[in-house]
Every structure is written in structure tokens, then in C-alpha cells.
Jmol script that loads the backbone (N, CA, C; Angstrom):
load data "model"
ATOM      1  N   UNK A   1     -10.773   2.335 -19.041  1.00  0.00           N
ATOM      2  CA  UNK A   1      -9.427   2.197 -18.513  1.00  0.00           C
ATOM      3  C   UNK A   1      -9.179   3.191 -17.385  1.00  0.00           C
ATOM      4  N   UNK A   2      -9.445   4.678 -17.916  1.00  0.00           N
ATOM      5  CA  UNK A   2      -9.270   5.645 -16.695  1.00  0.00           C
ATOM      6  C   UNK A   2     -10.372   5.194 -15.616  1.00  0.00           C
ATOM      7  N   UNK A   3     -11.489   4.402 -15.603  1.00  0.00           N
ATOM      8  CA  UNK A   3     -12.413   3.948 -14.575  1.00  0.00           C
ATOM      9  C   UNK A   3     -11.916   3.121 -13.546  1.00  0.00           C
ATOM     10  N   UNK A   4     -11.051   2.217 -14.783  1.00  0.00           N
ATOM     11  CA  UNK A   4     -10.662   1.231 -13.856  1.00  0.00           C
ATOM     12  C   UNK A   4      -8.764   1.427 -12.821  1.00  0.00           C
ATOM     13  N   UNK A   5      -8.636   2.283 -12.878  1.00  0.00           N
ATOM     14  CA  UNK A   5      -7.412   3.280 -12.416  1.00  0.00           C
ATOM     15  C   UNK A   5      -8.403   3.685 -11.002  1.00  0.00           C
ATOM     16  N   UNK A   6      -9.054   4.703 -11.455  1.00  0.00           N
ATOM     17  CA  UNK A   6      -9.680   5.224 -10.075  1.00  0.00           C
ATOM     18  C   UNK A   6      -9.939   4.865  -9.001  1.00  0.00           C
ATOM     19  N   UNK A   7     -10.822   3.299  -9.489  1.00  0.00           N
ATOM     20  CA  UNK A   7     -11.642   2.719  -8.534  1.00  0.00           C
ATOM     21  C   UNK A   7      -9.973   1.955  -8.019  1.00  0.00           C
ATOM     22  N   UNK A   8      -8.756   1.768  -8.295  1.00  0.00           N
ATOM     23  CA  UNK A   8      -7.692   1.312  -8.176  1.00  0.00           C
ATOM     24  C   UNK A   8      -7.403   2.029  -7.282  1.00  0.00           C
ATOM     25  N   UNK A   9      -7.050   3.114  -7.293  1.00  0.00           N
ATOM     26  CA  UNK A   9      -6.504   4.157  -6.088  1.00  0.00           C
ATOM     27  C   UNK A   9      -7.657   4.074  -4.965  1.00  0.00           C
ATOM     28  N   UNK A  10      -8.759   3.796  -5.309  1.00  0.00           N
ATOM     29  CA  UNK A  10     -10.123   4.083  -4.035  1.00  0.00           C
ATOM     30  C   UNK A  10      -9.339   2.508  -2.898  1.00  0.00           C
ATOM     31  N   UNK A  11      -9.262   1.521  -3.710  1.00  0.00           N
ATOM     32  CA  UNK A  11      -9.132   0.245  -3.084  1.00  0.00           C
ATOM     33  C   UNK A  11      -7.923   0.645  -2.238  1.00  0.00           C
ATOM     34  N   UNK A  12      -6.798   0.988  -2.966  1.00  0.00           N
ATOM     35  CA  UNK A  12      -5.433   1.223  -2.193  1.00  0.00           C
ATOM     36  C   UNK A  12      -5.177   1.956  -0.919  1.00  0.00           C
ATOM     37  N   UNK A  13      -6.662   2.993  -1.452  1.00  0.00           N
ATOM     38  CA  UNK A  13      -6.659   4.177  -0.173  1.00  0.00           C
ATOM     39  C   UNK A  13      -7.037   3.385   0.538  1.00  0.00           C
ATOM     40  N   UNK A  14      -8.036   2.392   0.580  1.00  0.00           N
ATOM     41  CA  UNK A  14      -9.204   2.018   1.779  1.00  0.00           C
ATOM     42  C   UNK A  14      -8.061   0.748   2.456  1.00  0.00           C
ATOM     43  N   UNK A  15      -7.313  -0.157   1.636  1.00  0.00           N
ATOM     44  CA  UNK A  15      -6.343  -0.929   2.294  1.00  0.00           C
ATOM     45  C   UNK A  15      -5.419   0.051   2.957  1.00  0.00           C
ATOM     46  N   UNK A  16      -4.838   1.144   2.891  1.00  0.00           N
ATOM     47  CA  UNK A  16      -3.797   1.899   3.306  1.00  0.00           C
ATOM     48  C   UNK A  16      -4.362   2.466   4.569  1.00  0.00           C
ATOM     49  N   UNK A  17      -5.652   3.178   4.452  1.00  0.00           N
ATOM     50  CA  UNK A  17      -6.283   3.392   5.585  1.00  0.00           C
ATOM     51  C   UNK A  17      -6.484   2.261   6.545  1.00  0.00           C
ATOM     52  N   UNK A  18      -6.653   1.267   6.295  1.00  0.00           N
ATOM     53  CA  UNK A  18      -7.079   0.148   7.369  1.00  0.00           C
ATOM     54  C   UNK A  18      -5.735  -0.401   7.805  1.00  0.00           C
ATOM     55  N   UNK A  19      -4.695  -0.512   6.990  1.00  0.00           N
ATOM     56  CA  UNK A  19      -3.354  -0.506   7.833  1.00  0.00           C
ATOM     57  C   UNK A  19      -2.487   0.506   8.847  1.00  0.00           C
ATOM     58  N   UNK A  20      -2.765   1.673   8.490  1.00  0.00           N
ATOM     59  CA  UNK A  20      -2.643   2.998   9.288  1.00  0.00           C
ATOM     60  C   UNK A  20      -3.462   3.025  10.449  1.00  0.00           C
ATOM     61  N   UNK A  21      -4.999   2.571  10.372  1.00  0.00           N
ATOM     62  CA  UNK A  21      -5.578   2.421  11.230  1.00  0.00           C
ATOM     63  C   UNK A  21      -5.375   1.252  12.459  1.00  0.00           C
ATOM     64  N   UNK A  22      -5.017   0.209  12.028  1.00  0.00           N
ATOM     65  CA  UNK A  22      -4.890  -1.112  12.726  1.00  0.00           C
ATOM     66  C   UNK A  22      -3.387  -1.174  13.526  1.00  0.00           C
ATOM     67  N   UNK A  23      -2.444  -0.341  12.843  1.00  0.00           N
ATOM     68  CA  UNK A  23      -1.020  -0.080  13.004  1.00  0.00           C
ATOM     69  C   UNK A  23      -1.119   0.737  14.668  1.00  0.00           C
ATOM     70  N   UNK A  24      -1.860   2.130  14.129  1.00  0.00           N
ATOM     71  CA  UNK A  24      -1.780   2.935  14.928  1.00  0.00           C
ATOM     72  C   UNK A  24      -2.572   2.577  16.283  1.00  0.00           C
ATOM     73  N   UNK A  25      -4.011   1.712  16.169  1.00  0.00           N
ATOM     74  CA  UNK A  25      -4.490   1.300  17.609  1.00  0.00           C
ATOM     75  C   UNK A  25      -3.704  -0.006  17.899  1.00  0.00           C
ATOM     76  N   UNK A  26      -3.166  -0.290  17.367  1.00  0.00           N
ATOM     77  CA  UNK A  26      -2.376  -1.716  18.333  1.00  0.00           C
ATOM     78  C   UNK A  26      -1.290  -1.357  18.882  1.00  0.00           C
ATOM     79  N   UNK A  27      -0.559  -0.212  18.563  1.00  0.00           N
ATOM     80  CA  UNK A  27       0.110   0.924  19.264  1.00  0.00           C
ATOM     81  C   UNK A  27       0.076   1.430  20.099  1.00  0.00           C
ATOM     82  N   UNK A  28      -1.198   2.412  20.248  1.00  0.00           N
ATOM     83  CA  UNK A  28      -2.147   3.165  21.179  1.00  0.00           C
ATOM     84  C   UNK A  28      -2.020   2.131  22.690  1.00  0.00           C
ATOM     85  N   UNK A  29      -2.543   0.922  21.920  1.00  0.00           N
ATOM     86  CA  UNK A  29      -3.206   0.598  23.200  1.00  0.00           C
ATOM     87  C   UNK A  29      -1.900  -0.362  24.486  1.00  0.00           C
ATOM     88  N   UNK A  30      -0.631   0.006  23.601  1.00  0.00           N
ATOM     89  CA  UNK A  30       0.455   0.002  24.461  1.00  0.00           C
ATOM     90  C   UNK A  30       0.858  -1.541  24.527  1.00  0.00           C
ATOM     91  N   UNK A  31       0.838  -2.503  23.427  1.00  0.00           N
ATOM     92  CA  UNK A  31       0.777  -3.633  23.469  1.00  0.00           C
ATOM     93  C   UNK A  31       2.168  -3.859  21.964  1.00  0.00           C
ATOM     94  N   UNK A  32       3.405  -4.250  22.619  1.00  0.00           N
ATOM     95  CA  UNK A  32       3.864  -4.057  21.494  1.00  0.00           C
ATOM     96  C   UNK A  32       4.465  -4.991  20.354  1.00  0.00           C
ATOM     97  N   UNK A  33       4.375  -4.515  19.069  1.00  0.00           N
ATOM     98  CA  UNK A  33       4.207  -5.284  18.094  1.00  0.00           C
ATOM     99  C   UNK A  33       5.563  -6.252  18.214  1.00  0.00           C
ATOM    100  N   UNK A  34       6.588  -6.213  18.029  1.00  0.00           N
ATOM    101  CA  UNK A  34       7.874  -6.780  17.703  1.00  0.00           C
ATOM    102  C   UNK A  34       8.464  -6.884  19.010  1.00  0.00           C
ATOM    103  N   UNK A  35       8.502  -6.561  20.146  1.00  0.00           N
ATOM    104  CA  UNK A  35       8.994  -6.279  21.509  1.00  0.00           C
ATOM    105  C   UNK A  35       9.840  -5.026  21.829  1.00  0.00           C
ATOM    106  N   UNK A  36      10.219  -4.589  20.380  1.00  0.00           N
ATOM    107  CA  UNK A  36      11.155  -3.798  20.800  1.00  0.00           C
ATOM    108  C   UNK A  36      10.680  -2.209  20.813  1.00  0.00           C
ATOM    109  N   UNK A  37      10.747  -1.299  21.897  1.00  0.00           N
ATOM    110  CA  UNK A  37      10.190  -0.201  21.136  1.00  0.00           C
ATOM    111  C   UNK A  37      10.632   0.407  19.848  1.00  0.00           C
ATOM    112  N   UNK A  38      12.159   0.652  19.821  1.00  0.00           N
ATOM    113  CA  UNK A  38      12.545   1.209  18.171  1.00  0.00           C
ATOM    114  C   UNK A  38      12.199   0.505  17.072  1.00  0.00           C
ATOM    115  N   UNK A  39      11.609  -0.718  17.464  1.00  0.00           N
ATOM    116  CA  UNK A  39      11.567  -1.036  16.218  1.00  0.00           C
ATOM    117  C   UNK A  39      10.335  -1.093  15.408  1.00  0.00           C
ATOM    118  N   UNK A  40       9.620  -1.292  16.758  1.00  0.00           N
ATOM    119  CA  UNK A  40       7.952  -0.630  16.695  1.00  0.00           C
ATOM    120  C   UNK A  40       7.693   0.874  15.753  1.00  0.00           C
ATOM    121  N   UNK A  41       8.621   2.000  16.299  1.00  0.00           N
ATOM    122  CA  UNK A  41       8.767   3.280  16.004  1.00  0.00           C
ATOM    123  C   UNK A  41       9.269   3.353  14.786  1.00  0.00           C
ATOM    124  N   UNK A  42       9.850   2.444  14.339  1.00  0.00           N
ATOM    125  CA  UNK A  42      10.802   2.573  13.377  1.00  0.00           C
ATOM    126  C   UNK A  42       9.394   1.721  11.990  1.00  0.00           C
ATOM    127  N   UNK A  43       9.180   1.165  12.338  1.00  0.00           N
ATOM    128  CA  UNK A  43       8.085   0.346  11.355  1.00  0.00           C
ATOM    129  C   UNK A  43       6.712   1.309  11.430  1.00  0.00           C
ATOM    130  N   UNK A  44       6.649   2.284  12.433  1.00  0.00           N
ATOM    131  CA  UNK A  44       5.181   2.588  12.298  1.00  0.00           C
ATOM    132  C   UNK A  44       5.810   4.400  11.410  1.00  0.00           C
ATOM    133  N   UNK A  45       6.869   4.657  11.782  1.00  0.00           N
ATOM    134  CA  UNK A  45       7.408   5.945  10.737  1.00  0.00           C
ATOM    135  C   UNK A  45       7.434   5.797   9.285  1.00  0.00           C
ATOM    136  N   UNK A  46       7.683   5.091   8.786  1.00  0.00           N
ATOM    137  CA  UNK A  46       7.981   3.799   7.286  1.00  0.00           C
ATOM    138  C   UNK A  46       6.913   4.110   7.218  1.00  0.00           C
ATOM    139  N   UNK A  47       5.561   3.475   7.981  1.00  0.00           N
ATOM    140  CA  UNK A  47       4.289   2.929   7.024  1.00  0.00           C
ATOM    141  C   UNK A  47       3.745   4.377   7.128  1.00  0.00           C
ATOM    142  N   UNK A  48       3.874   5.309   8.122  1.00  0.00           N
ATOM    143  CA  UNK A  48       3.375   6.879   8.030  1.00  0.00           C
ATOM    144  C   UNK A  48       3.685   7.049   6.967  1.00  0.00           C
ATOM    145  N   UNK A  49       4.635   7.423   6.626  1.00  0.00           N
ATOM    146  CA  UNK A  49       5.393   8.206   5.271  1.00  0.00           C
ATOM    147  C   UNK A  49       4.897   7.041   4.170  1.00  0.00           C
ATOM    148  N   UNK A  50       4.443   5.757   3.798  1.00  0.00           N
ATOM    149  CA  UNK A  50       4.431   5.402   3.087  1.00  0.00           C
ATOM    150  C   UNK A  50       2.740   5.706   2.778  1.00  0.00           C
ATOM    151  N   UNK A  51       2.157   5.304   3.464  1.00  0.00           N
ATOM    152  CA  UNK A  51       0.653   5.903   3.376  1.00  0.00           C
ATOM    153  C   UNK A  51       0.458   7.530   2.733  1.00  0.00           C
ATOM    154  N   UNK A  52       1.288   8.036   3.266  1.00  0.00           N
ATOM    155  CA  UNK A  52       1.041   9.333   3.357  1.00  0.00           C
ATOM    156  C   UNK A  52       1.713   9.894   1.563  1.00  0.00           C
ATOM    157  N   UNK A  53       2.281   8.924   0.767  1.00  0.00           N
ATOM    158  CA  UNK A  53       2.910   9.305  -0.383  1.00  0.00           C
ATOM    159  C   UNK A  53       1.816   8.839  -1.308  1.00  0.00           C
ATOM    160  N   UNK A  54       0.792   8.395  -1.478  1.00  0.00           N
ATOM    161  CA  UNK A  54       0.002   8.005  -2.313  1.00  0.00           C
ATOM    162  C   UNK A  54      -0.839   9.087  -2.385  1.00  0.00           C
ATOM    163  N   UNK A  55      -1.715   9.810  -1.415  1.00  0.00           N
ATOM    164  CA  UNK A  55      -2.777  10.555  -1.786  1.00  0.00           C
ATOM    165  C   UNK A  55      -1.903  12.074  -1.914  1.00  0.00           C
ATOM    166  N   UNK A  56      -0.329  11.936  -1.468  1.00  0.00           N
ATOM    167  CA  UNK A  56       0.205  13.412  -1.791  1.00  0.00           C
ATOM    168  C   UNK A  56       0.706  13.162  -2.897  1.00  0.00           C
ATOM    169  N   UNK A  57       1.213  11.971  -3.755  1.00  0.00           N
ATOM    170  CA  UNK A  57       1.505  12.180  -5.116  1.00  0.00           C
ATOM    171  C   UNK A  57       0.348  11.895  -5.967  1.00  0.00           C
ATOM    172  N   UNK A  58      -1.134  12.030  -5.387  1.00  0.00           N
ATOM    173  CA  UNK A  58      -2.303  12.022  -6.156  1.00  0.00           C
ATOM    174  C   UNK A  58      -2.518  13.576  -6.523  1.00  0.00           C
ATOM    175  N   UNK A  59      -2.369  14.326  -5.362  1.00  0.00           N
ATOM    176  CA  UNK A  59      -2.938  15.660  -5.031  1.00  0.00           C
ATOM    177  C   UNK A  59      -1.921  16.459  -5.696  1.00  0.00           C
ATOM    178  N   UNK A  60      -0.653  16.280  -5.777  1.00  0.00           N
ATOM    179  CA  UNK A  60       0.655  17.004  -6.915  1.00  0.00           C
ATOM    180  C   UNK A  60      -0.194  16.806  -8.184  1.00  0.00           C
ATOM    181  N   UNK A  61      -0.333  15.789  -8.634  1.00  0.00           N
ATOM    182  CA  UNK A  61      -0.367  15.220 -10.005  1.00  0.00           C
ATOM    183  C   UNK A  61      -1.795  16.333 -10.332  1.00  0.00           C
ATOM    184  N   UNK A  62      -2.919  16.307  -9.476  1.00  0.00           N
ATOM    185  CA  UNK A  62      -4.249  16.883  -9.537  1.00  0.00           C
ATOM    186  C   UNK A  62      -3.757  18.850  -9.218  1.00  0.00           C
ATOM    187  N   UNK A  63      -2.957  18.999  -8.526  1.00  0.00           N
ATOM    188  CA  UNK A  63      -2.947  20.604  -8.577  1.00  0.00           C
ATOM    189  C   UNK A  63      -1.850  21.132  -9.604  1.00  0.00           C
ATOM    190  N   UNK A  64      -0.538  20.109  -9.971  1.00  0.00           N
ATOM    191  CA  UNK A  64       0.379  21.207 -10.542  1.00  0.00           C
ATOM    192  C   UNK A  64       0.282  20.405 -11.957  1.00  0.00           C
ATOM    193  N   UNK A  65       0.244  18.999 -12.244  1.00  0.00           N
ATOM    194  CA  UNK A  65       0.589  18.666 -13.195  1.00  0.00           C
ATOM    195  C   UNK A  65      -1.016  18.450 -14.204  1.00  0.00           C
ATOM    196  N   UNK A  66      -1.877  18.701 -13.272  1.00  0.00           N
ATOM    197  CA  UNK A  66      -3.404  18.369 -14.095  1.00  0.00           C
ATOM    198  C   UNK A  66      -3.895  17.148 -14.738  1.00  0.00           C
ATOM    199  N   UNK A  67      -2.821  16.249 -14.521  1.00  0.00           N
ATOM    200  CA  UNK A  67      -3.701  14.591 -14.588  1.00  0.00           C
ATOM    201  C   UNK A  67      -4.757  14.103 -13.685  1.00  0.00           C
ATOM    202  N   UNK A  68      -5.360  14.907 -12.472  1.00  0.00           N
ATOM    203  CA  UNK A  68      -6.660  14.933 -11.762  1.00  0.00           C
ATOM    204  C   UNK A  68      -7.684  15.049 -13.442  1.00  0.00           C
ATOM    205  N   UNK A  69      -7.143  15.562 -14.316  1.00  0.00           N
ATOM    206  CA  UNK A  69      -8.209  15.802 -15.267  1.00  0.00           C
ATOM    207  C   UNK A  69      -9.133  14.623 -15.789  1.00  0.00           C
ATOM    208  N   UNK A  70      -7.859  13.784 -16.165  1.00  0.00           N
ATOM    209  CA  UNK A  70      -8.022  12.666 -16.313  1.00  0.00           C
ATOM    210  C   UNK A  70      -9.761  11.466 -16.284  1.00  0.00           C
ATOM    211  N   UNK A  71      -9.466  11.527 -14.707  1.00  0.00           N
ATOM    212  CA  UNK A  71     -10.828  11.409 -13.968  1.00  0.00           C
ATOM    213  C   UNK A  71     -12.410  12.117 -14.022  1.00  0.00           C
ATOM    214  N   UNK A  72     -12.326  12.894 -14.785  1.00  0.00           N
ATOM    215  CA  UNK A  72     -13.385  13.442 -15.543  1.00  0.00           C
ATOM    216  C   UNK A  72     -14.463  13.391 -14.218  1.00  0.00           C
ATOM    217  N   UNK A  73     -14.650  13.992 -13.289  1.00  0.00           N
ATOM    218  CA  UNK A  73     -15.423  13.631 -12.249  1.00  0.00           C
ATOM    219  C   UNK A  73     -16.828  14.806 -12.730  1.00  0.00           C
ATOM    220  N   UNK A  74     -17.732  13.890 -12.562  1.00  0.00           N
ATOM    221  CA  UNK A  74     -19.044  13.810 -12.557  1.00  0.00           C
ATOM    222  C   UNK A  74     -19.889  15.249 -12.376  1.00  0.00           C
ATOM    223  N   UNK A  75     -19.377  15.628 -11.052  1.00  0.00           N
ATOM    224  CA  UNK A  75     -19.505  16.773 -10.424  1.00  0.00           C
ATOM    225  C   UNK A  75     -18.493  17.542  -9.707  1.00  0.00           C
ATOM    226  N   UNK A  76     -18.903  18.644  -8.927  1.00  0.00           N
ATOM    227  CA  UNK A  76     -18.145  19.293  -7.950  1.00  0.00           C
ATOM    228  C   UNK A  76     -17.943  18.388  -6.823  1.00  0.00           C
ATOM    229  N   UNK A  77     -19.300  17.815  -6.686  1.00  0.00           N
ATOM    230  CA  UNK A  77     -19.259  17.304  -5.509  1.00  0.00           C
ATOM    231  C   UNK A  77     -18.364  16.038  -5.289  1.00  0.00           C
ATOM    232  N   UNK A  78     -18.150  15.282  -6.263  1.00  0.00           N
ATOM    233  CA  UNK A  78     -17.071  13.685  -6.371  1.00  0.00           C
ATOM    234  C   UNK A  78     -15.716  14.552  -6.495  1.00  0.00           C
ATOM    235  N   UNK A  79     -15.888  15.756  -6.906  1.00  0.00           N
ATOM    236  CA  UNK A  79     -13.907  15.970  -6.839  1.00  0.00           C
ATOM    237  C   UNK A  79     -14.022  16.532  -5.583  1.00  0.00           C
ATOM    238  N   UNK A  80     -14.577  16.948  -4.710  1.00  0.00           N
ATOM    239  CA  UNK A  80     -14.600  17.435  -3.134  1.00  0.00           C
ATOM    240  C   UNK A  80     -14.418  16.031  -2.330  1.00  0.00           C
ATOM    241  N   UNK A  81     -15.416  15.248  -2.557  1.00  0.00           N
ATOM    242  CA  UNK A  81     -15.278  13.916  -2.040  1.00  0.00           C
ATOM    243  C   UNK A  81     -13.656  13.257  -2.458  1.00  0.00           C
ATOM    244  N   UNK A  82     -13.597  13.417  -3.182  1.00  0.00           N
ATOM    245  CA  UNK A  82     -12.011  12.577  -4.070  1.00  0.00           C
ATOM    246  C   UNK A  82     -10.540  13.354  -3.314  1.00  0.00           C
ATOM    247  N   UNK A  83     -11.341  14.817  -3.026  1.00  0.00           N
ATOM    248  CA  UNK A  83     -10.370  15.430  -2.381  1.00  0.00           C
ATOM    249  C   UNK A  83     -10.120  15.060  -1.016  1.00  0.00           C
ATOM    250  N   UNK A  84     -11.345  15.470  -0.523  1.00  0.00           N
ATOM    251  CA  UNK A  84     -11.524  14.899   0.998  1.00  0.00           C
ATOM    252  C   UNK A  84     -10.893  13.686   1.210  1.00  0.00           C
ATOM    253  N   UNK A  85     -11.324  12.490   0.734  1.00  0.00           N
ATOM    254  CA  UNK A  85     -10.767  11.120   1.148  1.00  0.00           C
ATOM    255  C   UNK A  85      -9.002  11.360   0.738  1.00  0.00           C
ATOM    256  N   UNK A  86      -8.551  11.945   0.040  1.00  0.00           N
ATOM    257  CA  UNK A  86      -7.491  12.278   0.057  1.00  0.00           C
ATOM    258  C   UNK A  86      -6.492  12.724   0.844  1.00  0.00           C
ATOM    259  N   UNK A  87      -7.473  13.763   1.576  1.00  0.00           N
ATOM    260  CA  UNK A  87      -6.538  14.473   2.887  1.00  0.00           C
ATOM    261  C   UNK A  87      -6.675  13.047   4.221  1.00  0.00           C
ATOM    262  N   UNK A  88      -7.807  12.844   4.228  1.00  0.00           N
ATOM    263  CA  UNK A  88      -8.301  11.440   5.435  1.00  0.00           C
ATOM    264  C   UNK A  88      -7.751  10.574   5.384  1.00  0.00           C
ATOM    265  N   UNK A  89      -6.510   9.715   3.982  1.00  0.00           N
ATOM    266  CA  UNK A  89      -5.839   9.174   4.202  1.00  0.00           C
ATOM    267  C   UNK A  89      -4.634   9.933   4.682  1.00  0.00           C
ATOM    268  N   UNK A  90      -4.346  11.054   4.262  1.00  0.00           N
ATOM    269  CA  UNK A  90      -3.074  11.890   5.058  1.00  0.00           C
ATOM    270  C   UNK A  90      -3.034  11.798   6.069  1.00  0.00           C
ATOM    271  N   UNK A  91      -3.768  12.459   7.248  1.00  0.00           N
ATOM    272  CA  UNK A  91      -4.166  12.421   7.992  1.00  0.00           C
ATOM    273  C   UNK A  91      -3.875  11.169   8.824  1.00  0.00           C
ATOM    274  N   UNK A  92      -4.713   9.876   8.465  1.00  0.00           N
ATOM    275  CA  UNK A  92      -4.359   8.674   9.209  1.00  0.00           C
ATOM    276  C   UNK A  92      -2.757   8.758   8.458  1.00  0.00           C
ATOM    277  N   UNK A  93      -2.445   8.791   7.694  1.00  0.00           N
ATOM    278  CA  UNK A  93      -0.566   8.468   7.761  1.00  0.00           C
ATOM    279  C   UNK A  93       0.031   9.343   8.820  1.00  0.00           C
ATOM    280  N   UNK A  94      -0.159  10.530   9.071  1.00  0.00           N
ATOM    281  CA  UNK A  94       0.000  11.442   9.881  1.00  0.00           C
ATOM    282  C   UNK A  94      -0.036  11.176  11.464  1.00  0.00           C
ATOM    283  N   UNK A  95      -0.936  10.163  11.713  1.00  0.00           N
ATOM    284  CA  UNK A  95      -1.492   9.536  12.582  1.00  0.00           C
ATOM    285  C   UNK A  95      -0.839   8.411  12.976  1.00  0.00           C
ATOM    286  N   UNK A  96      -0.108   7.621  12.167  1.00  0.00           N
ATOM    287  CA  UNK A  96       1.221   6.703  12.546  1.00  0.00           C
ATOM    288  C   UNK A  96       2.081   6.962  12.247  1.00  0.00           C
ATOM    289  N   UNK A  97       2.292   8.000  11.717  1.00  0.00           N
ATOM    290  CA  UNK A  97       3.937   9.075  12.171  1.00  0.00           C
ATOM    291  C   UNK A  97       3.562   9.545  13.505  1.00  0.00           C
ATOM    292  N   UNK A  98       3.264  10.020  13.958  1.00  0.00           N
ATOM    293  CA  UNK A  98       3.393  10.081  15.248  1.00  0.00           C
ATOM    294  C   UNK A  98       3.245   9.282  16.269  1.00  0.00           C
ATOM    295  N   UNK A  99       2.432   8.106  15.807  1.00  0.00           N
ATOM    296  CA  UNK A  99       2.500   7.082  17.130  1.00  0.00           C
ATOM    297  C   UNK A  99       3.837   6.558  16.934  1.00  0.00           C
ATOM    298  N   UNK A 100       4.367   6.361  16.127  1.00  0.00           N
ATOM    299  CA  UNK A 100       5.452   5.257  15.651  1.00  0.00           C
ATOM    300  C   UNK A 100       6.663   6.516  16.218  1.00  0.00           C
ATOM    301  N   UNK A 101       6.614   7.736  16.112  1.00  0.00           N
ATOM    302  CA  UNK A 101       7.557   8.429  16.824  1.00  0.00           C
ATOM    303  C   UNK A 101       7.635   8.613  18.160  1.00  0.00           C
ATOM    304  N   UNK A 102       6.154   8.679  18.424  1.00  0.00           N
ATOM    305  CA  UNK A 102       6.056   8.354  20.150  1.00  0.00           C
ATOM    306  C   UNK A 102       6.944   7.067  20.795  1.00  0.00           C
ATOM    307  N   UNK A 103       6.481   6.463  19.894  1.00  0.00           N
ATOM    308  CA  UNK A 103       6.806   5.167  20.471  1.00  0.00           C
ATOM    309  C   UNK A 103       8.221   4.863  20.260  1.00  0.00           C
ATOM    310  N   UNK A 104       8.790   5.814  19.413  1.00  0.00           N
ATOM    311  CA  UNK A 104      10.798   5.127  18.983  1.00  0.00           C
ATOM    312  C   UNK A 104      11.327   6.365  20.199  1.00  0.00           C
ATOM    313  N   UNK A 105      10.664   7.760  20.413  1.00  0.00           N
ATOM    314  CA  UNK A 105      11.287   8.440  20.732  1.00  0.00           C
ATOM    315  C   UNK A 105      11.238   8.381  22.982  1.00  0.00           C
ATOM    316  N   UNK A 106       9.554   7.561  22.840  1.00  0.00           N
ATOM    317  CA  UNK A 106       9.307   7.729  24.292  1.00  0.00           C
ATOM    318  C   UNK A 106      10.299   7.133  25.052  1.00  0.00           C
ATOM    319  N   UNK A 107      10.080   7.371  26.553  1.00  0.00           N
ATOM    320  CA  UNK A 107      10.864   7.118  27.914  1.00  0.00           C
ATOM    321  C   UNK A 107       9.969   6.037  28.510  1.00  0.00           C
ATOM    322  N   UNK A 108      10.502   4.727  28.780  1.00  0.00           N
ATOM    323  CA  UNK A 108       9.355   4.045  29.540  1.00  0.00           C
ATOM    324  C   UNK A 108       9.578   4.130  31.043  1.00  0.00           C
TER     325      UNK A 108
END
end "model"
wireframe off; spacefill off
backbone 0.3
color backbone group
């Protein structure tokens, strides 16, 4: 059961990442989604912060509340990895918070 949880959050990360990712270069490349800029900005802030609440209410739960225990990881090395991919989805959320603010806040 706790196996099948994990590999649950791995899938969510890797869909969350590929929407953060796909969000943020169709952005980038100045082509815009809805026509409008705010609203562009306004949808790519949302999915920042929404991306970005999964691997930080993973990483609460794993430093203050100790249900990381849970996961019984193997080694040092899978909770470094578990960590890592953790921050890398931050990161890309981080990554369309700011395009999506660029883009609500820029001057054309």
C-alpha cells in the first residue's frame, strides 16, 4: 500500500513537471496562450503555486511531521534522490511563477 502511494506521488511529480514545463516554454517563446496577457499571467501563477504545493507539502510532512518515514527508503541514496526530484519539481513551479508574472506584469 505504502508502495503503491509513492510510485503515486513519482507519477504526479512527472505529470506536474511536464505541465510546468510545457506551460512555461509556450510562454517563453512569446506565443500566447488565451490572447490575453493577464490572463496568460494569471493561469501560469495558479499552476506555479499549484505545482509547487505538492513536493512542499511532501517535504513538511518528511522534515517536521516524519511521515517521509513511512517510505522506508532503501538507502541514503533513494531519500537524496526522493529529495532531489523534490526540489526539481519546485524549481520548475518556480519557473512558471515567474514566467506567468512576467507575462501578467510585462509592458509590451
Amino acid at each position: 500500500m505504502v508502495e503503491q502511494a509513492f510510485h503515486r506521488n513519482i507519477m504526479t511529480f512527472a505529470v506536474l513537471a511536464v505541465l510546468g514545463i510545457g506551460y512555461s516554454g509556450w510562454l517563453y517563446s512569446q506565443h500566447p496562450l488565451t490572447g490575453m496577457d493577464n490572463v496568460d499571467g494569471i493561469i501560469g501563477v495558479v499552476l506555479g503555486l499549484y505545482i509547487c504545493s505538492h513536493p512542499a507539502a511532501t517535504l513538511v510532512d518528511m522534515l517536521f511531521y516524519r511521515r517521509g518515514i513511512q517510505y522506508q527508503f532503501s538507502s541514503m541514496k533513494s531519500a537524496v534522490l526522493w529529495l532531489a526530484l523534490n526540489v526539481l519539481i519546485l524549481f520548475i513551479g518556480g519557473i512558471a511563477i515567474f514566467v506567468g508574472t512576467t507575462r501578467l506584469i510585462g509592458r509590451n
